[in-house]
C-alpha positions in Angstrom: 6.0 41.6 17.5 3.5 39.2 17.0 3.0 35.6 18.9 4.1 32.4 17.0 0.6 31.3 17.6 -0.6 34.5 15.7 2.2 34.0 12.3 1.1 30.5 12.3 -2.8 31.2 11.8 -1.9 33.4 9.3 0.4 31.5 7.2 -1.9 29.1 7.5 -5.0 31.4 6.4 -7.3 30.4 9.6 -8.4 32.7 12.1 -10.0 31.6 15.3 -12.6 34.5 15.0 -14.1 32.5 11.9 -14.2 29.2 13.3 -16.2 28.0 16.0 -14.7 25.5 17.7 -17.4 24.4 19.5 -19.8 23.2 16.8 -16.8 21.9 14.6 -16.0 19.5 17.4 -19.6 18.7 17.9 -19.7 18.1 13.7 -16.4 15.6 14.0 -17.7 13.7 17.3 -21.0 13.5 15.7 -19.4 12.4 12.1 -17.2 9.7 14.1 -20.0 8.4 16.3 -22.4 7.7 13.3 -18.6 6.2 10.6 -18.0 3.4 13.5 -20.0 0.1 14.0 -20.7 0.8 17.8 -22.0 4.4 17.4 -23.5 5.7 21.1 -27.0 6.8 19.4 -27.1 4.6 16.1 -30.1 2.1 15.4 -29.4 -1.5 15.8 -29.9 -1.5 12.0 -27.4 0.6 11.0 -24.3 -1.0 13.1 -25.4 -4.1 11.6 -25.4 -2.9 8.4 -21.6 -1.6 9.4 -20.2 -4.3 10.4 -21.8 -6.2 8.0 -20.2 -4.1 4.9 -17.3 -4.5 7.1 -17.3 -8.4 7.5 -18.2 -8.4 3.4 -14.8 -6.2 2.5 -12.4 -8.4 4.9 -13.8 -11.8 4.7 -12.0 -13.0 1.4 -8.2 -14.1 2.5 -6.4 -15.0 0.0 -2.2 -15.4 -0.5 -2.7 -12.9 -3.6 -1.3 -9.8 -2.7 0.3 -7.0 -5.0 4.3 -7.4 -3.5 5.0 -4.1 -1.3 8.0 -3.1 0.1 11.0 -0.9 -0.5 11.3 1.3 -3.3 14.5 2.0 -5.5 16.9 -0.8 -6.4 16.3 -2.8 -3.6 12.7 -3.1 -4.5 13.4 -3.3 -7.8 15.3 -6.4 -7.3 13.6 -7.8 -4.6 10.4 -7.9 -6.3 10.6 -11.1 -8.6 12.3 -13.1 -5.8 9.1 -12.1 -3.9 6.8 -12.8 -6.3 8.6 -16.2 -6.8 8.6 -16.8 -3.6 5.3 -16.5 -3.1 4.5 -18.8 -6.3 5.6 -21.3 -4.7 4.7 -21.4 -1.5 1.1 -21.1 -2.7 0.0 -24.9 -2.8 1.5 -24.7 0.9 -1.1 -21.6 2.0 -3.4 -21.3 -0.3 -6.2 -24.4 1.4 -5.6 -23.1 4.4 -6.6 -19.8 3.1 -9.7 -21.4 1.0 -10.8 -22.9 4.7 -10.8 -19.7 6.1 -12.9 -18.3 3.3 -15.7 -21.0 4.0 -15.5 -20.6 7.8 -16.1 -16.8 7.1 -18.6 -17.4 4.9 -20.4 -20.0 7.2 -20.7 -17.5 10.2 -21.3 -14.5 8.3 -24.5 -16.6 6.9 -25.1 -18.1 10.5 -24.6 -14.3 11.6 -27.4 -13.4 9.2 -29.7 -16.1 10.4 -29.3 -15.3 14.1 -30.0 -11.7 14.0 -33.5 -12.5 11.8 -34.2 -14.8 14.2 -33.7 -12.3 16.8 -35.8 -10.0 15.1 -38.6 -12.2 14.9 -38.6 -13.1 18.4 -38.8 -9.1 19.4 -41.6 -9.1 16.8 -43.3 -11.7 18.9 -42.7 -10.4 22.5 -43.6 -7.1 21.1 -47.0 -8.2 20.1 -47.7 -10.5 23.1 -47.0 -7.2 25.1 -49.8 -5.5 23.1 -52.3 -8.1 23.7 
């Protein structure tokens, strides 16, 4: 009789003879290091540009959102009480929201203008250490 472990690979159509576990671990660490903004071995460049397509995406707030929620009748009926809802409470959220845009956009651009100045200055001490 064979092991539950054994049916299960089967079923499944993977066998641990044609999989090495080793180098598909060391493929997924290796894929996850270099997806996240603080990778171990990544270039300075390349987190920045990470977190900066990151900042870009998330930086917009806004009070417009599609309504989620439940599904069925229930959703169905809660959906233009939501939307109403939210109509209305607009002129409420909606400049706080607009302030939060600009203050996003102001450090992002004071973000920006750091890190070239940083840049510059390594430039600098980089060539004094030639000299």
């Amino acid at each position: 009789m064979p092991s539950p472990a054994d049916e299960n690979g089967r079923q499944a159509g993977i066998s641990s003879r044609d999989i090495d576990i080793a180098a598909l671990f060391a493929q997924l660490s290796d894929e996850v290091r270099r997806a996240g903004p603080r990778a171990a071995g990544a270039t300075s460049s390349s987190v920045r540009l990470n977190a900066r397509a990151a900042a870009e995406r998330l930086y917009r707030v806004t009070a417009d959102r599609p309504p989620g929620g439940r599904t069925g009748v229930q959703g169905a009926l809660l959906k233009p009480v939501k939307l109403t809802l939210r109509r209305l409470m607009r002129w409420y959220v909606e400049p706080v929201f607009a302030d939060q845009r600009a203050f996003n956009d102001a450090v992002l651009k004071l973000i920006d203008d750091l890190t070239e100045e940083v840049d510059r200055l390594k430039a600098q001490l980089a060539a004094r250490e030639r000299s």
